[in-house]
HTML snippet that shows the backbone in 3Dmol.js (N, CA, C, O; Angstrom):
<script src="https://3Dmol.org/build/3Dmol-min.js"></script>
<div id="view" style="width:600px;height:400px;position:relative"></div>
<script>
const pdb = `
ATOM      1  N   UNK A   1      45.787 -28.833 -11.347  1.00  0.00           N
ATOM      2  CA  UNK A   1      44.981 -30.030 -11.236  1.00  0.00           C
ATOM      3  C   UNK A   1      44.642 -30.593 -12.608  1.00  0.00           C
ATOM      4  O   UNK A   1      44.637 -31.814 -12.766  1.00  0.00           O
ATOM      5  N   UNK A   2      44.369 -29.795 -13.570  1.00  0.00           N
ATOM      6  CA  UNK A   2      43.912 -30.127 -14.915  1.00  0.00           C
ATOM      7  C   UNK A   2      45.600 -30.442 -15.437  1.00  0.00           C
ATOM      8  O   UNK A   2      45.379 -30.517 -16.646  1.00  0.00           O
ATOM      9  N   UNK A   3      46.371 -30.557 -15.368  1.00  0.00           N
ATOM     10  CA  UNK A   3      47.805 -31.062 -15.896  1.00  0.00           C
ATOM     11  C   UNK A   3      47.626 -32.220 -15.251  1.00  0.00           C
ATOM     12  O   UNK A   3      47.471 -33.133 -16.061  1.00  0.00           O
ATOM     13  N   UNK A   4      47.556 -32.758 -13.539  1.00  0.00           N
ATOM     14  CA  UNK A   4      47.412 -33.859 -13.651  1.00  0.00           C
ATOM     15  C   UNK A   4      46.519 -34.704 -13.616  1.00  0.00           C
ATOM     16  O   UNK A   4      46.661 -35.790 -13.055  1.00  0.00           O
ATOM     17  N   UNK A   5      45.461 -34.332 -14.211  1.00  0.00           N
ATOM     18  CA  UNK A   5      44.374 -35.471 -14.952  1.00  0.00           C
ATOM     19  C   UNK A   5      44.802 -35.687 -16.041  1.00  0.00           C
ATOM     20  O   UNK A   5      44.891 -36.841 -16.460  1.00  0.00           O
ATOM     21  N   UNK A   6      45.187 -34.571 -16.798  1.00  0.00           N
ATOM     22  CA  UNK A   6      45.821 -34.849 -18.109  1.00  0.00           C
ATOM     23  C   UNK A   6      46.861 -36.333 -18.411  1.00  0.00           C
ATOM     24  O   UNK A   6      46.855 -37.307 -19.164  1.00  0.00           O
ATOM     25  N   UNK A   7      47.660 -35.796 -17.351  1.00  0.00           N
ATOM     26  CA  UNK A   7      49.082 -36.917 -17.614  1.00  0.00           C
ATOM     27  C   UNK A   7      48.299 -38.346 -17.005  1.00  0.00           C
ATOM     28  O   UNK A   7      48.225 -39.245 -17.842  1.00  0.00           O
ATOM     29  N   UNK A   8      47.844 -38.583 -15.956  1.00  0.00           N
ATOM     30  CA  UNK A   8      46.907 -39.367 -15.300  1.00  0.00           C
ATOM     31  C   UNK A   8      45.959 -40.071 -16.671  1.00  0.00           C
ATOM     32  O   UNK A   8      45.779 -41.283 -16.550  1.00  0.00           O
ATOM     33  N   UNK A   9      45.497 -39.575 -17.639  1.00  0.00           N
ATOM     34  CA  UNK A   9      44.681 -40.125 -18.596  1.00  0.00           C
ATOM     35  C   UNK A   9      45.351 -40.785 -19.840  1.00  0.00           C
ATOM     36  O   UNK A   9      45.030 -41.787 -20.478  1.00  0.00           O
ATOM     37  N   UNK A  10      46.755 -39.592 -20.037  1.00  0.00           N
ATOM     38  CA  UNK A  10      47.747 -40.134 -21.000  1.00  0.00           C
ATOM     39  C   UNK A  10      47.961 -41.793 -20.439  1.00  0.00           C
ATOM     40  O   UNK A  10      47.683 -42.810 -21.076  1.00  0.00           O
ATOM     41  N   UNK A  11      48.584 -41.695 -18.949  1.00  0.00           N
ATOM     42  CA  UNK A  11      49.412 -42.930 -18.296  1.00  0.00           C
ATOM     43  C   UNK A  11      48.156 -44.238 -18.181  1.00  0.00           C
ATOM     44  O   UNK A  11      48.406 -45.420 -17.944  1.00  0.00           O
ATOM     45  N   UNK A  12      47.018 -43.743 -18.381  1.00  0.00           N
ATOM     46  CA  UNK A  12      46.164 -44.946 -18.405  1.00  0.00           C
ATOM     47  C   UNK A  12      45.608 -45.342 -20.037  1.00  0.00           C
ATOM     48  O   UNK A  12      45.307 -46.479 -20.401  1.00  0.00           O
ATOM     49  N   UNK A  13      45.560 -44.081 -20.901  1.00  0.00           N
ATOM     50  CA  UNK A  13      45.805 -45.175 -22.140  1.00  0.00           C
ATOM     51  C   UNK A  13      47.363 -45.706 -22.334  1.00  0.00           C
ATOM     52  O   UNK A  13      47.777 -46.770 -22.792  1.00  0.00           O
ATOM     53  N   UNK A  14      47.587 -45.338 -22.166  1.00  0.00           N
ATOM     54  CA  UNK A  14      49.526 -46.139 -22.430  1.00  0.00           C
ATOM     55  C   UNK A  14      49.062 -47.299 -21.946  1.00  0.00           C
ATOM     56  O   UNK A  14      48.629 -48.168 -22.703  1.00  0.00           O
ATOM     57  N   UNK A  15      49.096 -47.423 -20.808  1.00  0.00           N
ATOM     58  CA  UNK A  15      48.621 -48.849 -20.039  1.00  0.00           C
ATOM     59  C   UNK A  15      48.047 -49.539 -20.917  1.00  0.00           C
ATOM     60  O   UNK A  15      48.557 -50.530 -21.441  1.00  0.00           O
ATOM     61  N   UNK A  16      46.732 -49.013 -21.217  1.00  0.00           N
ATOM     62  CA  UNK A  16      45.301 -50.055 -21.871  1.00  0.00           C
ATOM     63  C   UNK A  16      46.063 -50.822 -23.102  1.00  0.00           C
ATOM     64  O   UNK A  16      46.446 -51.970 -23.330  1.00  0.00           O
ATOM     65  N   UNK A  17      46.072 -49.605 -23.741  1.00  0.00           N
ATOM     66  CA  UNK A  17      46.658 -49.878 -25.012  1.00  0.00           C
ATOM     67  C   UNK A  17      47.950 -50.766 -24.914  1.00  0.00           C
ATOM     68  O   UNK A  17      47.809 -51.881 -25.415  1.00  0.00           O
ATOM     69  N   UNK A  18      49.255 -50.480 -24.337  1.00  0.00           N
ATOM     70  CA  UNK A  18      50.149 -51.339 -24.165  1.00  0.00           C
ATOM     71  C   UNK A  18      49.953 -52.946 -23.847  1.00  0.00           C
ATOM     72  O   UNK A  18      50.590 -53.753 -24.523  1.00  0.00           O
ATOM     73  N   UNK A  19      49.155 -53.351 -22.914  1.00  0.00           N
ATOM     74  CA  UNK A  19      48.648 -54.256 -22.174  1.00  0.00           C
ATOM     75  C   UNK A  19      48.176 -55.239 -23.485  1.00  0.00           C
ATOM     76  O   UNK A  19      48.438 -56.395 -23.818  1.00  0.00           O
ATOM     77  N   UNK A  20      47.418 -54.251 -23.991  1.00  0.00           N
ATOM     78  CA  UNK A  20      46.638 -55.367 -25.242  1.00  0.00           C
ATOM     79  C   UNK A  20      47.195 -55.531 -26.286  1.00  0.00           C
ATOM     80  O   UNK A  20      47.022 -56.589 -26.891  1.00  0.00           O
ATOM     81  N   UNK A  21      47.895 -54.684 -26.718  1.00  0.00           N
ATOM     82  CA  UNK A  21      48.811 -54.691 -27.747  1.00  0.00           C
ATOM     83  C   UNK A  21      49.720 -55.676 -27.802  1.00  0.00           C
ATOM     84  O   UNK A  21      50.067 -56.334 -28.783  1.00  0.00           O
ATOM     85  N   UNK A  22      50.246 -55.767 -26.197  1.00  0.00           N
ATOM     86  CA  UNK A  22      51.008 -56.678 -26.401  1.00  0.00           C
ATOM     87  C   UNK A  22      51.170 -58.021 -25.873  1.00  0.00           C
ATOM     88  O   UNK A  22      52.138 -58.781 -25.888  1.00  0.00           O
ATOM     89  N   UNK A  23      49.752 -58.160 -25.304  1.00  0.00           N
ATOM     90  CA  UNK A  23      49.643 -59.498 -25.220  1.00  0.00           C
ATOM     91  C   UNK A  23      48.963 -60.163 -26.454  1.00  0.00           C
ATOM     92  O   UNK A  23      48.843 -61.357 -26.732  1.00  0.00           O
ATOM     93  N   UNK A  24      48.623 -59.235 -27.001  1.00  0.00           N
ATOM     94  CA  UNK A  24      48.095 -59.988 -28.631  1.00  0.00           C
ATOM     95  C   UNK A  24      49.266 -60.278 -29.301  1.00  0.00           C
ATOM     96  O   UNK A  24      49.599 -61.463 -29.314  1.00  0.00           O
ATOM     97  N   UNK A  25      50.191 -59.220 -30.037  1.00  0.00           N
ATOM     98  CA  UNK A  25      51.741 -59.707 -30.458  1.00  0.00           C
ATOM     99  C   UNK A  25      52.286 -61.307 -29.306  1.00  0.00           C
ATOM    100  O   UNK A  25      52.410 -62.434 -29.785  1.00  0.00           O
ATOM    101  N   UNK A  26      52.442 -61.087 -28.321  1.00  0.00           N
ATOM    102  CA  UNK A  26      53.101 -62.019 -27.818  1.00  0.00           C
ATOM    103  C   UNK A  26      52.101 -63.106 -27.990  1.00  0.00           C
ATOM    104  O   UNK A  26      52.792 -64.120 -27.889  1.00  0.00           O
ATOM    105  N   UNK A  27      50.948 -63.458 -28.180  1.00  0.00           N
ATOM    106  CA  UNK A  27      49.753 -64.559 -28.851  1.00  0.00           C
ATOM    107  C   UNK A  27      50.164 -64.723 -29.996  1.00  0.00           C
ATOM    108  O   UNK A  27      49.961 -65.808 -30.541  1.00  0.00           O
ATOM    109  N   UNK A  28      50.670 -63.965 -30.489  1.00  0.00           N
ATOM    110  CA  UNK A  28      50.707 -64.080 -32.039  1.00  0.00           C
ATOM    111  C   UNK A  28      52.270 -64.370 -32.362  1.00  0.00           C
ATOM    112  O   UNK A  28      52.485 -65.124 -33.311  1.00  0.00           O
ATOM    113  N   UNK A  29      53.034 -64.005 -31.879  1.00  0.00           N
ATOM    114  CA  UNK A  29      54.375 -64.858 -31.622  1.00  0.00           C
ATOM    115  C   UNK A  29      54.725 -66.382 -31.364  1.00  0.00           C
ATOM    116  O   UNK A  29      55.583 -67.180 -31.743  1.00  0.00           O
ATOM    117  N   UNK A  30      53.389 -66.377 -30.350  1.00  0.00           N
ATOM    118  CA  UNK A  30      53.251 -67.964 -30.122  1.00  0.00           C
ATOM    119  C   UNK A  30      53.061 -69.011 -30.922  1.00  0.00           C
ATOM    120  O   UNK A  30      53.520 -70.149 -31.026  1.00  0.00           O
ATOM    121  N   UNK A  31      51.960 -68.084 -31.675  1.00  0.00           N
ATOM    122  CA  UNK A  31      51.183 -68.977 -32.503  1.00  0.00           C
ATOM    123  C   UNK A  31      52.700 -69.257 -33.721  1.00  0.00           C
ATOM    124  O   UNK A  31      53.331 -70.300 -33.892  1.00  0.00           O
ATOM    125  N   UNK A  32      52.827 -68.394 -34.143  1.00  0.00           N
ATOM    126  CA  UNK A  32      54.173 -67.921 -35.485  1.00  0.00           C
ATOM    127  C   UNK A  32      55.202 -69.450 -35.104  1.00  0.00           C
ATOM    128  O   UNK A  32      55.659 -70.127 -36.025  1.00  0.00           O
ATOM    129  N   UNK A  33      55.484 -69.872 -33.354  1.00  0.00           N
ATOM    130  CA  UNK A  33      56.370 -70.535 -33.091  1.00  0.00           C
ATOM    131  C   UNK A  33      55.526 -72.284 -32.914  1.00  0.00           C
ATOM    132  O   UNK A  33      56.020 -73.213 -32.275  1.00  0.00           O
ATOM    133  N   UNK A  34      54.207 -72.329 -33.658  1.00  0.00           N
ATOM    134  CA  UNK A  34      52.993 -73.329 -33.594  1.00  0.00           C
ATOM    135  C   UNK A  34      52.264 -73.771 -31.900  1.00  0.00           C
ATOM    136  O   UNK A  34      51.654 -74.761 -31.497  1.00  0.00           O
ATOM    137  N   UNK A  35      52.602 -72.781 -31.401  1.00  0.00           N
ATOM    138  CA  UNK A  35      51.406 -73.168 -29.788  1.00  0.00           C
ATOM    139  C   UNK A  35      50.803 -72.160 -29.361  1.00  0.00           C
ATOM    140  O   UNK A  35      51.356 -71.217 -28.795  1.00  0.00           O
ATOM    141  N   UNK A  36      49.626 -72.256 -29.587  1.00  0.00           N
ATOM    142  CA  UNK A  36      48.711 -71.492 -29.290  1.00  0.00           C
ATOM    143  C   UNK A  36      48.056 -71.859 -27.807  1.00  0.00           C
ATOM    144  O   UNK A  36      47.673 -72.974 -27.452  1.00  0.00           O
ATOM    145  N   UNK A  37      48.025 -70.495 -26.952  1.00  0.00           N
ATOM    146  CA  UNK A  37      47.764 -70.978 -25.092  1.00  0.00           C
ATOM    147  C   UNK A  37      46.573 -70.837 -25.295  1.00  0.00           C
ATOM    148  O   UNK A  37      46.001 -71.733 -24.673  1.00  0.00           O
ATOM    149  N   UNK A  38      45.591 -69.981 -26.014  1.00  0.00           N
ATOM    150  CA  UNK A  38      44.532 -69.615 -25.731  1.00  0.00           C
ATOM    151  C   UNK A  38      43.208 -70.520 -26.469  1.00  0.00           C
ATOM    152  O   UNK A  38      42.010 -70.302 -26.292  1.00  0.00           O
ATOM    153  N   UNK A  39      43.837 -71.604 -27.353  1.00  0.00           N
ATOM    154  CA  UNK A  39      42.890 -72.420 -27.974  1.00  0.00           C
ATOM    155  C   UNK A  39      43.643 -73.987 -27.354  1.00  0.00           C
ATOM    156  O   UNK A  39      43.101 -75.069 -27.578  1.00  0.00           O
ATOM    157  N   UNK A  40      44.465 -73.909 -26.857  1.00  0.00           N
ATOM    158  CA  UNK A  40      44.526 -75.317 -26.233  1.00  0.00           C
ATOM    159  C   UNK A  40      44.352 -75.587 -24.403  1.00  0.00           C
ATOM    160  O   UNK A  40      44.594 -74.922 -23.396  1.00  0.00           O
ATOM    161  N   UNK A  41      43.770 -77.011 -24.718  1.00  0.00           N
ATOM    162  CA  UNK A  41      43.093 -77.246 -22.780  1.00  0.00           C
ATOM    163  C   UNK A  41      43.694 -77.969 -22.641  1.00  0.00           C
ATOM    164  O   UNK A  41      43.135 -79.055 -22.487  1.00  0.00           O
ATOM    165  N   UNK A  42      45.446 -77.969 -22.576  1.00  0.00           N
ATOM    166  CA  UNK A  42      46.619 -79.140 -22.155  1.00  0.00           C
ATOM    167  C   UNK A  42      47.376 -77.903 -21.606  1.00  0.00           C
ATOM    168  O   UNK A  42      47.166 -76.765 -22.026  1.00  0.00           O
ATOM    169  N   UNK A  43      48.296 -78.217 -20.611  1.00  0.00           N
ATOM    170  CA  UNK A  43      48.588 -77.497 -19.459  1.00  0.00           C
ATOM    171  C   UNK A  43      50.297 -78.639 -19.752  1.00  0.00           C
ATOM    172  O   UNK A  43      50.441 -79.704 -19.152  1.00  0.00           O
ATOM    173  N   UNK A  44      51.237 -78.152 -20.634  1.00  0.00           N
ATOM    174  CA  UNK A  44      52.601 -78.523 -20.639  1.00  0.00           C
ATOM    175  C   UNK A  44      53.673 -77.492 -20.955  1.00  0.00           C
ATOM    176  O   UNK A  44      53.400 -76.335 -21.276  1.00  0.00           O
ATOM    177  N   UNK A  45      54.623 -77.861 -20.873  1.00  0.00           N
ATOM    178  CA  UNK A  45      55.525 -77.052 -21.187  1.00  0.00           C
ATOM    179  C   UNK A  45      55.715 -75.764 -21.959  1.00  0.00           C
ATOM    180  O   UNK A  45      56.175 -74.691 -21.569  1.00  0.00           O
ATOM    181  N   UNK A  46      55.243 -76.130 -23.166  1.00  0.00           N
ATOM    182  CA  UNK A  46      54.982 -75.216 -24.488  1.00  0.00           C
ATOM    183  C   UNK A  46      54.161 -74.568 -24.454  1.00  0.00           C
ATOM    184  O   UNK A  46      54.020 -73.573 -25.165  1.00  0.00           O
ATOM    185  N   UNK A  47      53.023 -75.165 -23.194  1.00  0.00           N
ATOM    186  CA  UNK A  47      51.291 -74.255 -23.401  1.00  0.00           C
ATOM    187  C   UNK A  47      52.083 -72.751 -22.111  1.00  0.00           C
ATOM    188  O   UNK A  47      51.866 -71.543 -22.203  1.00  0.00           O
ATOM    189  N   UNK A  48      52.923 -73.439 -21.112  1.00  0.00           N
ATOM    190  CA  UNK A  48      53.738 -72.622 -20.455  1.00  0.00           C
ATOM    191  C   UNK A  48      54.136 -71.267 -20.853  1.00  0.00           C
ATOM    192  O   UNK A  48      53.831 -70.122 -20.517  1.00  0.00           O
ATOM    193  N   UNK A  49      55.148 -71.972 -21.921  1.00  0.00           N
ATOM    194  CA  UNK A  49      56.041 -70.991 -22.926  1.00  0.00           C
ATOM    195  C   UNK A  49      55.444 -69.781 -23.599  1.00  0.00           C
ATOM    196  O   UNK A  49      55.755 -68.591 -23.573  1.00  0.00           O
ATOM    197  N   UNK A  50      54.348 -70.554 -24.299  1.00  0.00           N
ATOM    198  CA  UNK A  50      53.395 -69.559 -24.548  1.00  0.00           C
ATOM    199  C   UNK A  50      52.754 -68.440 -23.489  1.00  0.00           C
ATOM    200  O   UNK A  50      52.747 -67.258 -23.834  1.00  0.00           O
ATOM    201  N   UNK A  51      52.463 -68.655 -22.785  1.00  0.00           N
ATOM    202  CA  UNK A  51      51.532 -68.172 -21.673  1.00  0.00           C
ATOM    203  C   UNK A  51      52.964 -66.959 -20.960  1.00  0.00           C
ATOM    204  O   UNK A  51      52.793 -65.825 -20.512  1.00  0.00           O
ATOM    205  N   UNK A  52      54.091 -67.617 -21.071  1.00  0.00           N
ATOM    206  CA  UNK A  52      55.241 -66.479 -20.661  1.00  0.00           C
ATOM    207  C   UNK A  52      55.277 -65.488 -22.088  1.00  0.00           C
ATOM    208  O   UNK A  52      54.896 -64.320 -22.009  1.00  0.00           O
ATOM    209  N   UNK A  53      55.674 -65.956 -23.140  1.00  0.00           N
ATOM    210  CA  UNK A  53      55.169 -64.845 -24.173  1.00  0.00           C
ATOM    211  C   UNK A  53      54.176 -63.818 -24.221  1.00  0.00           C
ATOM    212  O   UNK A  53      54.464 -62.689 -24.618  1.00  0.00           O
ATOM    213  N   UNK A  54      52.867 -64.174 -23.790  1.00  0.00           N
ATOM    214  CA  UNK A  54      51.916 -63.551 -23.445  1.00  0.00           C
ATOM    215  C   UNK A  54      52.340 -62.068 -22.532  1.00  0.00           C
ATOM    216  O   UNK A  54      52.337 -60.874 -22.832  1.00  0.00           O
ATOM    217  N   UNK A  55      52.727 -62.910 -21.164  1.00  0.00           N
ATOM    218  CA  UNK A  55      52.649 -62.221 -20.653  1.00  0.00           C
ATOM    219  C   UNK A  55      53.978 -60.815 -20.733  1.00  0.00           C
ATOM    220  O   UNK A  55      53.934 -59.635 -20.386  1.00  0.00           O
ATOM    221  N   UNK A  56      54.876 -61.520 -21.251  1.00  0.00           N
ATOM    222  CA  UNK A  56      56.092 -60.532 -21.617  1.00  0.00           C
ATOM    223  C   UNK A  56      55.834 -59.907 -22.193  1.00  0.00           C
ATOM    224  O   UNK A  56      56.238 -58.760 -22.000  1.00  0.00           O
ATOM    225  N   UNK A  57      54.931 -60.206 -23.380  1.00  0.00           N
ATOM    226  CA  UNK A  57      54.471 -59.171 -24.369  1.00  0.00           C
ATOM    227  C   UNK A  57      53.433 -57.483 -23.825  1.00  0.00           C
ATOM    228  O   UNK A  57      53.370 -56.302 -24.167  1.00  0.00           O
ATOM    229  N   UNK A  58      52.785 -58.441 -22.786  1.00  0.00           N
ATOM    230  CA  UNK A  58      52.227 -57.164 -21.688  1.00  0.00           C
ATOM    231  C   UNK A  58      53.406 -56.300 -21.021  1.00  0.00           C
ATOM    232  O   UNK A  58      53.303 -55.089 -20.825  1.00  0.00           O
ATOM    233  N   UNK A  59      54.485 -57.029 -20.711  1.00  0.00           N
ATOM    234  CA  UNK A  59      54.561 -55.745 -19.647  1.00  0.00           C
ATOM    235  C   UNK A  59      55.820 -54.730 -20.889  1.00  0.00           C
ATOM    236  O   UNK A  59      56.031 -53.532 -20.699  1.00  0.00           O
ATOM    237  N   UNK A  60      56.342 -55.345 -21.806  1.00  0.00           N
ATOM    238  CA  UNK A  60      57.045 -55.164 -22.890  1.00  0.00           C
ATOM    239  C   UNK A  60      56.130 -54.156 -24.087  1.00  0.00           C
ATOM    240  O   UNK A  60      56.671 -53.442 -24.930  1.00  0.00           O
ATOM    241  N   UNK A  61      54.806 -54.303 -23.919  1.00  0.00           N
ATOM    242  CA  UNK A  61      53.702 -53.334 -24.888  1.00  0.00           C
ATOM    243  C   UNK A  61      53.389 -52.330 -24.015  1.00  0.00           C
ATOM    244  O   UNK A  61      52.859 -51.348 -24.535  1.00  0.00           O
ATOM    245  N   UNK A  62      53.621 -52.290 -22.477  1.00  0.00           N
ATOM    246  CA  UNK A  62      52.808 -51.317 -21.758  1.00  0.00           C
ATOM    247  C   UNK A  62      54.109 -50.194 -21.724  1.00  0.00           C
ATOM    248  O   UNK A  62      53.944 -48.980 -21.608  1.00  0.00           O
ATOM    249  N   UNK A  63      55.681 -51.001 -21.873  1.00  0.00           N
ATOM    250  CA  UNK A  63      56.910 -49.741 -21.306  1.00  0.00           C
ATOM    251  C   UNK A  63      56.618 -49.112 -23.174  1.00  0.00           C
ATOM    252  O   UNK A  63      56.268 -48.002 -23.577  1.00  0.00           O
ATOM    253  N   UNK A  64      56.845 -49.984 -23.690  1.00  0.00           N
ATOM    254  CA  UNK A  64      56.595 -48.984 -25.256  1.00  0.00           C
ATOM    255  C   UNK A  64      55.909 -48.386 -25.649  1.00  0.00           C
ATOM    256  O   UNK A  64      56.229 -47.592 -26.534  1.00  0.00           O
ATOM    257  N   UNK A  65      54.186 -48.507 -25.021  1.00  0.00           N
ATOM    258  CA  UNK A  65      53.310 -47.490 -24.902  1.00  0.00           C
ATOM    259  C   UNK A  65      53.644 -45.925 -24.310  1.00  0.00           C
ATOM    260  O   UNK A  65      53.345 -44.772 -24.624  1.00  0.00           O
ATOM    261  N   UNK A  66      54.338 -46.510 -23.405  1.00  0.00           N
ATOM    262  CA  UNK A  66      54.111 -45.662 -21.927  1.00  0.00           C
ATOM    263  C   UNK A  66      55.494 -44.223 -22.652  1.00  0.00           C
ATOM    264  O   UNK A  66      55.497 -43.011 -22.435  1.00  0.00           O
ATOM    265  N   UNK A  67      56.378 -44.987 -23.421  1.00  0.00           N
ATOM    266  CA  UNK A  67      57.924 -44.371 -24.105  1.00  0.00           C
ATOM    267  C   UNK A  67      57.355 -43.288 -24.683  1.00  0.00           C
ATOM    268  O   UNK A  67      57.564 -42.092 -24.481  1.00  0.00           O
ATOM    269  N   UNK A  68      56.312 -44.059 -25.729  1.00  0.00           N
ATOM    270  CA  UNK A  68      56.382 -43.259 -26.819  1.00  0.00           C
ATOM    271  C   UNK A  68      54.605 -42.183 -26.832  1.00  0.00           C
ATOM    272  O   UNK A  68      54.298 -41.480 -27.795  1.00  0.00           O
ATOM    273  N   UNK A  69      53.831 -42.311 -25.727  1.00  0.00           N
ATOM    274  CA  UNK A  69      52.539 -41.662 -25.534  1.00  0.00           C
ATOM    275  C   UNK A  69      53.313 -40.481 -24.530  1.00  0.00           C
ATOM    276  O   UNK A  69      52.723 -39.406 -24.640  1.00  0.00           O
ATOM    277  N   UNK A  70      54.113 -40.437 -23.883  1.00  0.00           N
ATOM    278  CA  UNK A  70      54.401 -40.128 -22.608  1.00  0.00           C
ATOM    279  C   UNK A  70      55.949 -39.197 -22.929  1.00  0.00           C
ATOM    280  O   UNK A  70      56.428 -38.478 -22.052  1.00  0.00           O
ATOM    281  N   UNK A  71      56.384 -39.301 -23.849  1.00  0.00           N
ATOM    282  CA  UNK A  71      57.691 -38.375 -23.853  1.00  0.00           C
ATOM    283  C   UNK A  71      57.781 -37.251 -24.011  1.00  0.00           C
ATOM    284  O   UNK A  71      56.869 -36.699 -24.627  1.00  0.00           O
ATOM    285  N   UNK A  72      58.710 -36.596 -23.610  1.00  0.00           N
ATOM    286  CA  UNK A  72      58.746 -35.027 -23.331  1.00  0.00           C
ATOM    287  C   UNK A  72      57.120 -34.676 -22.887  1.00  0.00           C
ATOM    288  O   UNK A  72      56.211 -34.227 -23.584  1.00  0.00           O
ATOM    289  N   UNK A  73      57.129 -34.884 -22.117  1.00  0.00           N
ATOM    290  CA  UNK A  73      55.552 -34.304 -21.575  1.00  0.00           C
ATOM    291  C   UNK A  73      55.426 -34.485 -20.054  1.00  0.00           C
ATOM    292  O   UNK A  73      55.497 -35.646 -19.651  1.00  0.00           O
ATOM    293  N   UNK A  74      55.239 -33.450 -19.096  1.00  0.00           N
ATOM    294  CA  UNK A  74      55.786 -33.450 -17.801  1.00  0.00           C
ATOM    295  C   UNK A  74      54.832 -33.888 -16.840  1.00  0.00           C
ATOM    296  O   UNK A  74      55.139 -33.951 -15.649  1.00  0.00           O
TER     297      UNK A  74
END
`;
const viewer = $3Dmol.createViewer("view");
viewer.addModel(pdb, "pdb");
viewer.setStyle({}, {cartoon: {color: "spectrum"}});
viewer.zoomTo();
viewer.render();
</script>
């Protein structure tokens, strides 16, 4: 039982951490490409684009969390 709380606690910081990690990079990608989603109140294409960066960057920060917190470990 104490192994899987263990792995259970690993797999939820991976998460946390991944999640934020990489929706900040993918914010910050945005910004790097000049559109920022989170300081503009216009709803177009680019504010879009951004907002898909974002979110790629989540699920893209949570598998690289998850790789490298989580390997060889059963």
């Amino acid at each position: 039982m104490a192994q899987d709380f263990d792995r259970a606690m690993r797999e939820g910081l991976a998460d946390a951490i991944g999640f934020v990690g990489g929706a900040l990079a993918g914010w910050w990608l945005g910004r790097q490409f000049g559109i920022d989603f989170i300081a503009s109140d216009d709803w177009n294409v680019q504010q879009m684009g951004a907002l898909v960066l974002i979110v790629v960057g989540c699920g893209v920060g949570r598998w690289v969390a998850r790789r490298l917190m989580l390997k060889d470990k059963p």
